[in-house]
Every structure is written in C-alpha cells, then in structure tokens.
MIDRENTOR-610220 format. One record per residue (C-alpha): y, x, z. Coordinates in Angstrom, 3 decimals, padded with zeros to 6 digits. Example, Ala and Ser with C-alpha at 12.3 -4.5 7.8 and 13.67 -1.06 7.14 Angstrom:
// MIDRENTOR-610220
+----------+----------+----------+
|       py |       px |       pz |
+----------+----------+----------+
| -004.500 |  012.300 |  007.800 |
| -001.060 |  013.670 |  007.140 |
+----------+----------+----------+
This chain:
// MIDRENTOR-610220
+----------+----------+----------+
|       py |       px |       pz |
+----------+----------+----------+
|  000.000 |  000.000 |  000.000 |
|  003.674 |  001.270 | -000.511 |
|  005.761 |  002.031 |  002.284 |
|  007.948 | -000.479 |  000.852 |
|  005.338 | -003.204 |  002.070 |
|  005.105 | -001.863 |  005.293 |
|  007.750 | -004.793 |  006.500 |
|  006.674 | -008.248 |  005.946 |
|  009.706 | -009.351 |  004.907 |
|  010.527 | -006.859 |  001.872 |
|  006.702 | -007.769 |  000.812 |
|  008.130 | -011.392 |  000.802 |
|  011.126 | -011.360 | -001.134 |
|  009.056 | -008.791 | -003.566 |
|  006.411 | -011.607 | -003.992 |
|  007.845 | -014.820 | -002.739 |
|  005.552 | -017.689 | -001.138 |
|  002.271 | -018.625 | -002.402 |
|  002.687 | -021.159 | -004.942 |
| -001.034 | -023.012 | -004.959 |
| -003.669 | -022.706 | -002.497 |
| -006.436 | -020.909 | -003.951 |
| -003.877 | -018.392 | -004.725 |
| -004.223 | -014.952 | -003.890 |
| -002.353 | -011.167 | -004.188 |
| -003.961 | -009.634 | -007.034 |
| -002.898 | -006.401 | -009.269 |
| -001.181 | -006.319 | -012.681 |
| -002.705 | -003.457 | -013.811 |
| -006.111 | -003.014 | -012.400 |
| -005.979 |  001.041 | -013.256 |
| -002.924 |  001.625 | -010.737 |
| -004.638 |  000.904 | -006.799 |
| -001.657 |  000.525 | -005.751 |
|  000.298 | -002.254 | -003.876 |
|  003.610 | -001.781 | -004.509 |
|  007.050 | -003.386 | -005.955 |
|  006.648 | -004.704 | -009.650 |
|  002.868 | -004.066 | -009.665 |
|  001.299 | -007.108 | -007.288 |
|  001.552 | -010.882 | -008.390 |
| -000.031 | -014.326 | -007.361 |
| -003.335 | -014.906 | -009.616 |
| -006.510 | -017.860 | -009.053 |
| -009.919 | -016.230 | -009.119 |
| -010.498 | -016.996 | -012.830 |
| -007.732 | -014.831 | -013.321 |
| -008.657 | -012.142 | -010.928 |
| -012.223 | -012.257 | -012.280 |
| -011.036 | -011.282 | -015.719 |
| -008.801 | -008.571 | -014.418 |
| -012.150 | -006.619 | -013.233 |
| -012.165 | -002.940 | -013.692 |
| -015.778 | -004.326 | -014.968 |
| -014.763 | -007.132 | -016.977 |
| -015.228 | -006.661 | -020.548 |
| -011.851 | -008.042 | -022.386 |
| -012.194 | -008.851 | -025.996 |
| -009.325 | -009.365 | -028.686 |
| -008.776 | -011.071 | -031.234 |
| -007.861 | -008.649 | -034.598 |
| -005.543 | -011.178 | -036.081 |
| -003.699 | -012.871 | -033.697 |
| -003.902 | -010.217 | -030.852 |
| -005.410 | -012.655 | -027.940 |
| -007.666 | -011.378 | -025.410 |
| -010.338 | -013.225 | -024.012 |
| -012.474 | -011.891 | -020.682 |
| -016.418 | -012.281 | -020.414 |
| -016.742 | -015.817 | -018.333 |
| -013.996 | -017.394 | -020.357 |
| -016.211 | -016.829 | -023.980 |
| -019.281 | -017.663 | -021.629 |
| -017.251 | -020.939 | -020.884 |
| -016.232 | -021.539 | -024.832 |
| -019.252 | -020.931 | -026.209 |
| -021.677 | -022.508 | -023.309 |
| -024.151 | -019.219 | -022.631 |
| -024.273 | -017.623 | -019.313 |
| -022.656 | -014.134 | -019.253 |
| -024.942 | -011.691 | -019.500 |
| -025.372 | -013.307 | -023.477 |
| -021.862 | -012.110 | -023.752 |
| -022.509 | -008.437 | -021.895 |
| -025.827 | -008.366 | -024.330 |
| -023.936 | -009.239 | -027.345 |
| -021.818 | -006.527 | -026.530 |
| -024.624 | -004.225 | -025.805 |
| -025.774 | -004.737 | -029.194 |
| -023.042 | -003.795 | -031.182 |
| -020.854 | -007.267 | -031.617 |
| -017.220 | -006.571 | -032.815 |
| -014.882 | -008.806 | -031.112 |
| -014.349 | -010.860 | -034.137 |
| -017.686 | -011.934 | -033.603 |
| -017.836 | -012.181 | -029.847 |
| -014.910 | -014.646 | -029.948 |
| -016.427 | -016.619 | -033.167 |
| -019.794 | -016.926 | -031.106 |
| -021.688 | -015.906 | -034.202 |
| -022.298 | -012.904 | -035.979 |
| -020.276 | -012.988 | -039.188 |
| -020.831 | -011.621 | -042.927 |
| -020.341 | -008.166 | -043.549 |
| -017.047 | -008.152 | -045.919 |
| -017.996 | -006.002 | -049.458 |
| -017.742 | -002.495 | -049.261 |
| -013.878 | -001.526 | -050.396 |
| -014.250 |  000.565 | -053.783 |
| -013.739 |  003.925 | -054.042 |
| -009.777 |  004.309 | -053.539 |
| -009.645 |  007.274 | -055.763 |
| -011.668 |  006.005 | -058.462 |
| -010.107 |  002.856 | -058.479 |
| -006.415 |  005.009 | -058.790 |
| -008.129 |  006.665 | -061.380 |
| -009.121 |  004.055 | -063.476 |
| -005.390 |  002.137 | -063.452 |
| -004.190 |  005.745 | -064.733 |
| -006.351 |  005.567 | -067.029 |
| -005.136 |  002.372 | -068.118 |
| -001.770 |  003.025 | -067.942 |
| -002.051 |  006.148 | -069.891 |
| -004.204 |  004.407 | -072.854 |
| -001.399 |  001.515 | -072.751 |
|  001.807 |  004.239 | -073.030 |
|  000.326 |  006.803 | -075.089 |
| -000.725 |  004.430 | -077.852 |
|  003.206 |  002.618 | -077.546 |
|  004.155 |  006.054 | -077.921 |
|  002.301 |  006.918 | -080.523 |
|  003.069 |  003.815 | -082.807 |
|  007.278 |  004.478 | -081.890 |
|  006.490 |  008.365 | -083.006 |
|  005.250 |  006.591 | -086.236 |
|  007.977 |  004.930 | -086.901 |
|  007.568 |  001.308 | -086.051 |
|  010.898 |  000.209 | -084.387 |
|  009.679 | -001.965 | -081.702 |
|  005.391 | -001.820 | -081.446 |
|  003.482 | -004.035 | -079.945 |
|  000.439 | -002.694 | -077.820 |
| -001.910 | -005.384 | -076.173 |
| -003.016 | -005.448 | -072.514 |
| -006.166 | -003.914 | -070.807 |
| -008.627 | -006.197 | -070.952 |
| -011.901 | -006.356 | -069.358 |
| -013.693 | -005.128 | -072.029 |
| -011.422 | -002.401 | -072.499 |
| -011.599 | -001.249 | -068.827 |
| -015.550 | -000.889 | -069.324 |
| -014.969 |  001.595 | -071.863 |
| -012.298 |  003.272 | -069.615 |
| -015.181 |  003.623 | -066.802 |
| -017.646 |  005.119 | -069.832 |
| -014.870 |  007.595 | -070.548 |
| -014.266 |  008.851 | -066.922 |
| -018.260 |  009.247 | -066.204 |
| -018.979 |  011.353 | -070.104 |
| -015.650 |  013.761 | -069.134 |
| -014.554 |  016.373 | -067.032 |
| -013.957 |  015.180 | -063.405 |
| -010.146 |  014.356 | -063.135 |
| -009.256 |  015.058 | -066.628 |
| -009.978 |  011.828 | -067.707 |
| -006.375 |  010.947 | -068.588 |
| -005.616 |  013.892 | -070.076 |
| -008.983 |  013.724 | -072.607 |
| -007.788 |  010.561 | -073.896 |
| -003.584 |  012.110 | -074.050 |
| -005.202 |  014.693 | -076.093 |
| -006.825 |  012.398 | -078.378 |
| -004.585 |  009.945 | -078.742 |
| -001.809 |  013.161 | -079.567 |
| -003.743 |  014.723 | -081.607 |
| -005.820 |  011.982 | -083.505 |
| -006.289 |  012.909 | -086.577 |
| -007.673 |  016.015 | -085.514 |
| -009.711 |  014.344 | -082.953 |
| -011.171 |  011.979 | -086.116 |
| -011.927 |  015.341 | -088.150 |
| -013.897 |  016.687 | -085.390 |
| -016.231 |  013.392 | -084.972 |
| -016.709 |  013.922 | -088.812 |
| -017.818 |  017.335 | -088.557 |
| -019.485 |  017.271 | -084.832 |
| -021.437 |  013.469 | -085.277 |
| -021.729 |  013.297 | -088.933 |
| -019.124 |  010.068 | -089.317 |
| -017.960 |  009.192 | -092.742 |
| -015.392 |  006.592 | -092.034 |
| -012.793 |  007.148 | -089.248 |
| -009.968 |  005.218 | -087.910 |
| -006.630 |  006.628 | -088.861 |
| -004.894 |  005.021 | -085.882 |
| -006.482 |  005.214 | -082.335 |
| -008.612 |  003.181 | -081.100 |
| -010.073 |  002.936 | -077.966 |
| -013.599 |  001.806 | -078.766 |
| -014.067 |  004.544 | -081.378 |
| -012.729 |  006.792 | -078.569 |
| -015.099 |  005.749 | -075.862 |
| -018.460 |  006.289 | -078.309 |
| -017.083 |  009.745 | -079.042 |
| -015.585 |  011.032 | -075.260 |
| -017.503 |  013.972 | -075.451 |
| -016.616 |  015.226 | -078.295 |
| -012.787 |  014.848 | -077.434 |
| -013.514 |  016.682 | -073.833 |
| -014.451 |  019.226 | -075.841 |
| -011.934 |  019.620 | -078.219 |
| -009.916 |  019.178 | -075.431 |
| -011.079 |  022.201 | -073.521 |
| -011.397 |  024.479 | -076.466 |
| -008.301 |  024.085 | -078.283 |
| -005.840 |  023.835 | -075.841 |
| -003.875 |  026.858 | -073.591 |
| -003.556 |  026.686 | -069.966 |
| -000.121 |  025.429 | -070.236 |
| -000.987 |  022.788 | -072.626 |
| -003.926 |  021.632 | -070.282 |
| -000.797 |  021.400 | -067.514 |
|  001.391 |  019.708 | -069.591 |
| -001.021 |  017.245 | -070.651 |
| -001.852 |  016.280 | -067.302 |
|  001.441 |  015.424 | -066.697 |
|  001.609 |  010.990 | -066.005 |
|  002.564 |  009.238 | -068.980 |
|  005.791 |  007.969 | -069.517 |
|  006.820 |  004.488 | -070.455 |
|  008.844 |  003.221 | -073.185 |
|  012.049 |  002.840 | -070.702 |
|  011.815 |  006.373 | -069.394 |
|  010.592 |  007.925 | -072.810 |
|  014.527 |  006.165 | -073.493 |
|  016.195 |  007.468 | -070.655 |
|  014.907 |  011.050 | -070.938 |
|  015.855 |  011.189 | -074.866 |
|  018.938 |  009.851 | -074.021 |
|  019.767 |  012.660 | -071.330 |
|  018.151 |  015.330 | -074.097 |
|  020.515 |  014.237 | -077.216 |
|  023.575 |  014.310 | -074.403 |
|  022.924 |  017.579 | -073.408 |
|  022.445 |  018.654 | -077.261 |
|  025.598 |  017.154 | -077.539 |
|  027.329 |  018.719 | -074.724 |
|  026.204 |  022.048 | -075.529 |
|  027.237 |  021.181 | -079.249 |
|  030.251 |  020.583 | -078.520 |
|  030.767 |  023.908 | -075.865 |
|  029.471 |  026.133 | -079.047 |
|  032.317 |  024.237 | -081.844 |
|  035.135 |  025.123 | -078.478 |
|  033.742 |  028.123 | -078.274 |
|  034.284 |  029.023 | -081.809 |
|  037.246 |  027.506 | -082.205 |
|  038.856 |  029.603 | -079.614 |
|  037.404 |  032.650 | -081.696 |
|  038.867 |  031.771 | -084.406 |
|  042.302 |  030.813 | -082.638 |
|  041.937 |  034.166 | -081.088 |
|  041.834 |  036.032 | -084.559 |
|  044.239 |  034.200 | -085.905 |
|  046.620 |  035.131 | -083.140 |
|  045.704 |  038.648 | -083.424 |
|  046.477 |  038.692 | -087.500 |
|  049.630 |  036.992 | -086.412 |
|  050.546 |  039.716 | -083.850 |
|  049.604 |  042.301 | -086.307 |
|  051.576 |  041.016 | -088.799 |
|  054.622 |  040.636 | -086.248 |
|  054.152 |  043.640 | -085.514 |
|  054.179 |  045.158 | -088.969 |
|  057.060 |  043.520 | -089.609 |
|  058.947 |  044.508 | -086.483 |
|  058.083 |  048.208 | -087.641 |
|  059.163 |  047.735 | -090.841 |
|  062.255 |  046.307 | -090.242 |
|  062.884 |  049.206 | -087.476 |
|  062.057 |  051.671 | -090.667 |
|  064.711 |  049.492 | -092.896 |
|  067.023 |  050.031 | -089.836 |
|  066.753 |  053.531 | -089.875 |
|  067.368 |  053.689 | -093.655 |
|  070.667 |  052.078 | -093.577 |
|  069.150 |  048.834 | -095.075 |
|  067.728 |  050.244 | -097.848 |
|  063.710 |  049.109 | -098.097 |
|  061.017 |  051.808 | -097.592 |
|  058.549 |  053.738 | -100.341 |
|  055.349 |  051.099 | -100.418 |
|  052.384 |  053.109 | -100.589 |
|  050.275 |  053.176 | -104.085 |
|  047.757 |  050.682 | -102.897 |
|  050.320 |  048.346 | -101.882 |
|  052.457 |  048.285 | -105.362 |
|  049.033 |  048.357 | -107.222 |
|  047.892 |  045.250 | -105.424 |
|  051.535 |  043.826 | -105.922 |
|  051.229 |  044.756 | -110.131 |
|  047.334 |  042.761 | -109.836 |
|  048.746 |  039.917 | -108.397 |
|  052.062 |  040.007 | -111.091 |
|  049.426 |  041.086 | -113.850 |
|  047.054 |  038.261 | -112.922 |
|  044.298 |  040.501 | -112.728 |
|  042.031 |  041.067 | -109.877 |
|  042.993 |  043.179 | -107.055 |
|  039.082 |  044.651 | -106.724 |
|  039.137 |  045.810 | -109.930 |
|  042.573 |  047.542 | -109.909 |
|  042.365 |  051.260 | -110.726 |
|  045.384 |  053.937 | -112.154 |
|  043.359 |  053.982 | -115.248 |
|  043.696 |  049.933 | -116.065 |
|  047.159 |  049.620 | -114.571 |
|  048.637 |  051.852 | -117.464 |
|  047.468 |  049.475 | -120.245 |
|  048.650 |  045.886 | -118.624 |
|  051.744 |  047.705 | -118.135 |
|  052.400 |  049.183 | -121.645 |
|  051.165 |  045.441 | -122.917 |
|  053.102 |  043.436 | -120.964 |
|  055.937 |  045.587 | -120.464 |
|  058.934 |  043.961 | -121.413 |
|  057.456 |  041.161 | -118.742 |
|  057.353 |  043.722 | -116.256 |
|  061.065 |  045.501 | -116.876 |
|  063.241 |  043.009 | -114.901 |
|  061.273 |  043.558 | -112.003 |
|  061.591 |  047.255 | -111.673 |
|  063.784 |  048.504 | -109.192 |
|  064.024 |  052.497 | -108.598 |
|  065.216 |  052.727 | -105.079 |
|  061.764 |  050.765 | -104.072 |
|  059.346 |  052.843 | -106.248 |
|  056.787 |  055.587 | -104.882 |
|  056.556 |  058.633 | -106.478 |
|  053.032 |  057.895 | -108.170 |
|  055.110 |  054.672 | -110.079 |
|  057.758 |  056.731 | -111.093 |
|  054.943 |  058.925 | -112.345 |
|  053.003 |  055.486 | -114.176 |
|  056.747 |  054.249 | -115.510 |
|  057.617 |  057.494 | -117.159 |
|  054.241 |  057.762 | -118.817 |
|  054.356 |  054.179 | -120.327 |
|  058.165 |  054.575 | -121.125 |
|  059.985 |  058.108 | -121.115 |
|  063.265 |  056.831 | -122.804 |
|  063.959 |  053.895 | -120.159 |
|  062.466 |  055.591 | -117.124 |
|  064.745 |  058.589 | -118.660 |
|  068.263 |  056.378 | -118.897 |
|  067.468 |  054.638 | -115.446 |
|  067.543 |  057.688 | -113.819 |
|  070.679 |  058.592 | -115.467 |
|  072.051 |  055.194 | -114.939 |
|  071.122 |  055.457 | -111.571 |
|  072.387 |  058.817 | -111.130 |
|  075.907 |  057.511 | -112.306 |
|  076.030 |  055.044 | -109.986 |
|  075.109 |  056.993 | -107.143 |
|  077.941 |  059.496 | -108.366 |
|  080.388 |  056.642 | -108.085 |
|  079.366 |  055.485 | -105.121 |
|  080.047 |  058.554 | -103.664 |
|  082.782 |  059.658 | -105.368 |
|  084.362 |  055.975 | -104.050 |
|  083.238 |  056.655 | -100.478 |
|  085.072 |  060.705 | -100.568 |
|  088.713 |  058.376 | -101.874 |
|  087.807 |  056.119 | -099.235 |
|  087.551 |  058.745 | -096.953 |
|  090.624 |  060.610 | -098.044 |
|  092.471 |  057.307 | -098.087 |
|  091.602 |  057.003 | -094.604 |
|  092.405 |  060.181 | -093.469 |
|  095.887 |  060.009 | -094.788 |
|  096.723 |  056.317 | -093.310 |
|  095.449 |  057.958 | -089.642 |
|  098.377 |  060.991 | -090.522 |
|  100.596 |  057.939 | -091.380 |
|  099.786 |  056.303 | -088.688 |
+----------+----------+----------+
C-alpha cells in the first residue's frame, strides 16, 4: 500500500464511497501490486475475475474489444476450461470470440512476383505506344492487358532470365525487326510480324533472352532496365530536351555574335587608328598627303582598272595603263605618287611624265619665289612699322 493510504481519509477522497454492495477495491493494472493514488478503483467480481494475472483476455482484430475467459464461456454456453483448451490448441482470437474455428483465408501471392508481373504489363503497354508514336502515327491506340495477355506475360517471366523480364521484352519490342530476323534464322520461321506482337513474342522468349544477352553492352543492359515511360512523361522529358537544345542554341548564336561584334570593333579601332596616324603624318607634312606604298596604289589602279586585285602584278599594270591611259591622266597627281609610279608613268609616257615635272617644277618655283616677296614684303612693313 502507498504511504499515501496510510490515513483513511486521503484513501477516501482518492476512492470515494462504495457505490453497490458487492463492490470491492480492485487494481487497474493487475502488473503494478501496488495500492496507490490513480491505480485502485471499485470493480464486481466479474470484473475482478477477468482482471486475473491468470485470466486469458482475448481481442477482437477488427474492432479492438477484449473479451476475458468466463465472459466467452458465458456467450458461447461451454464451461471454461473449453475456452483454456481452445486456446491450448492453437485458436486465434478471431476464432475464440466467433466460437468456431474459421476458414483459412487464401495464401496472399507472391508480392514480388505479383510487382513483377504489373511491370511487365506496364512495360508491354508503353513500349508498344512508344513504338507506334516512333513510327509515326500521331496519336496510337494500344489496347489493354487482358487476361489472355497476362498468361503470356507469366510464360515470358518463367522462359527468361530472373528479373530481366521487362527488359527482354524492351529489347524486343526496340529492336523488332532484328528480334523477327533472329526467330527466322534461330526457329526456322518464314513469315514474321513486322510490328510487335505479344503472342509471337511469348512463343519465341527464349530466343529474345538471348539476343538480349548477347548483343547488348553492360550499359545498354542498364539502360534497358530502366521503367518505362508513359506517353505524358515521354512529353514532358522531350519537351525539357528541345528547351535545353534551344537554350544552348541560342547561348552558341550570343556567343558568336559577340565574336563577331568583337572583330568588328577591333577592325573599327584599327582603322581609327590608322587614320589617327595618318592624319598625325598629314600634320607633320604641312597638309600635304603622304607617299602610299606600291601595294596600296596598285590595289587603288585594280579597283580604277576594274581588274582584280589578286591578280595585280607590275607586269599587267603597265598594259591597262598604256590602254586606258587617257582614262587614267586626270587622275594623276604628282605630289601623291611613290617613287615606283613615277617609275610606271614615265615608262608608259616619257613626254607627259617629262612636262609634269617641269610644270610642276615651275610652280613650285613660283610658289617660292611668291613666299621670298612675301617675306621681303614683310620684313620691310615690320621696318615701317
């Protein structure tokens, strides 16, 4: 007994009054001896009877109930010791509470060969809509596992490979035509179908386990035990491949349109920059333009000649020039000429080339001749000044 109950009256207010004769303390929980707060009630004998460390209690599996020995004695009218002999014997509770032994419920099937048989049937059922949308039929129509069909699933799983089932039939139905020419050579078949079937598929397993083994790599064994996809997901994941073809598309044309931005911004530099120097060197020169170089005024002549510039040589520029040049005359300026064109001009025309130089010599004299009066003129307004 707790200490608690060592008073009367804290025993009395744990417990309260006795509320039916016949009534007596009993234990909630027949394990725990003691007698103590929150583990003593009131109970009748029936109820103290059932609460036995000996008392066999018996539950129901669906609705949870328990029943003791002498109240299924009671319900089912046999003395006890039927129910303790029952028990003895090997009755479930099920059966102890339905007074009668019960039928045996069918043995469950094998939970890993029945998950092996709807892959099966899924992967039949999406390979073959697969299949047909790989052919080219916009929306295929593939009827459901039947019966019939699922009997020559089983007879596929028990004449291949254990587990690779599903991936037998992937590679056949993949790779069907060469599955067909393989019948025809192994089993002696003239007439094959040219679409798969399962029937002619479950008649021939073997043959496509084998085919299966032998022509395939490790990684294509892997790969085609991989679940089959639906139609949805077969969408989904083609839709997620042509974005990302699309995205990387799209960073290869930015990508080489930046190149090309980025050369044409360097020509553009260059040619800033050849300009800058050249009008630096026109600076220098008092505004008068600089010597081109010989490659330079024989591309200039090809593109004035209409000729092409590849093909421009010393040795063809002195004909075009002596045919066409009258054409050519007004264009000709000496200051701008390199020595190798005063060299080409006074080959294809001594007398001109001859009197320009004079003429030109004339005018330089005057020029300077004007610029010595306009310095003496100057010098003389300073005195004046």
């Amino acid at each position: 007994m707790a200490p608690e109950f060592r008073e009367f009256r804290r025993f009395l207010q744990e417990i309260g009054p006795c509320p039916k004769k016949g009534f007596t303390v009993d234990r909630i929980d027949n394990a725990n001896k003691t007698y103590g707060p929150g583990l003593i009630r009131w109970a009748d004998k029936k109820t103290q009877n059932n609460n036995k460390s000996d008392t066999n209690v018996f539950t129901h599996p669906k609705t949870g109930k328990k029943y003791g020995t002498g109240e299924l004695a009671r319900k089912h009218r046999v003395d006890p010791s039927t129910i303790r002999q029952r028990k003895a014997r090997g009755w479930s509770d099920e059966e102890q509470i339905a007074g009668k032994k019960l039928p045996k419920a069918p043995p469950k099937p094998d939970q890993e060969h029945f998950s092996n048989l709807v892959e099966l049937e899924n992967t039949w059922f999406h390979e073959l809509d697969a299949h047909f949308e790989n052919a080219g039929y916009s929306d295929p129509f593939v009827p459901p596992i039947n019966g019939k069909d699922r009997g020559m699933l089983k007879a596929i799983r028990e004449r291949t490979p254990p587990y690779e089932a599903a991936a037998v039939i992937r590679y056949a139905v993949r790779n069907w035509v060469r599955f067909a020419a393989e019948v025809e050579s192994s089993a002696g078949v003239r007439h094959t179908p040219c679409q798969p079937r399962l029937d002619f598929l479950a008649r021939y397993p073997d043959i496509a386990a084998r085919a299966y083994l032998n022509r395939t790599t490790d990684e294509q064994r892997e790969e085609l035990r991989q679940p089959s996809l639906c139609r949805g997901e077969r969408k989904r994941i083609a839709d997620v491949k042509r974005r990302e073809a699309e995205a990387i598309e799209a960073m290869a044309a930015q990508r080489r349109a930046a190149e090309v931005e980025a050369r044409e911004r360097a020509y553009a530099d260059q040619l800033e920059t050849q300009r800058q120097a050249y009008l630096s060197l026109v600076a220098e020169r008092g505004g008068v333009a600089p010597l081109a170089t010989y490659e330079e005024c024989l591309a200039e002549w090809a593109e004035l000649l209409e000729i092409s510039p590849t093909t421009i040589r010393r040795r063809s520029i002195l004909p075009h020039l002596r045919s066409q040049w009258k054409e050519v005359l007004p264009f000709i300026q000496l200051e701008h000429l390199s020595e190798q064109q005063r060299k080409d001009y006074a080959e294809v025309d001594p007398e001109w080339f001859a009197a320009a130089q004079q003429e030109k010599r004339e005018v330089v004299g005057e020029k300077d001749r004007a610029e010595k009066v306009r310095a003496i003129v100057g010098s003389e307004l300073k005195q004046l000044l």
